[in-house]
Phi, psi and omega in degrees: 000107170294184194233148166318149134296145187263146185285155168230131176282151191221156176278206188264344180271331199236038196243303179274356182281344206255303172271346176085000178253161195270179197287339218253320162312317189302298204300357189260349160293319193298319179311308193260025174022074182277325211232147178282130160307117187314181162256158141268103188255111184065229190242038187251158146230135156190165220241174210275156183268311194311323191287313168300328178279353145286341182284307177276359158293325140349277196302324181304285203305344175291313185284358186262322181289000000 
């Protein structure tokens, strides 16, 4: 039985550092839901780690088609 990789909630900092886009951008994909949605904790967001490396991983498959 393999074991899951465990998820990390991550900030907006370290979202761009991970994808290369700037912040106004990311939030403006989140409007046409491009982009994985945060979680909201309180008056914080943040976002599942495991859901960005799928998204770019996504994006890889795109470029292959």
């Amino acid at each position: 039985m393999s074991q899951k990789p465990l998820d990390r909630l991550i900030t907006i900092k370290e979202v761009i550092s991970q994808v290369g886009m700037g912040r106004t951008k990311i939030y403006e994909m989140l409007q046409f839901e491009e982009f994985p949605a945060p979680i909201k904790l309180g008056r914080y967001s943040r976002w599942s780690q495991l859901e960005i490396q799928a998204w770019i991983e996504e994006q890889k498959g795109k470029r292959a088609a």
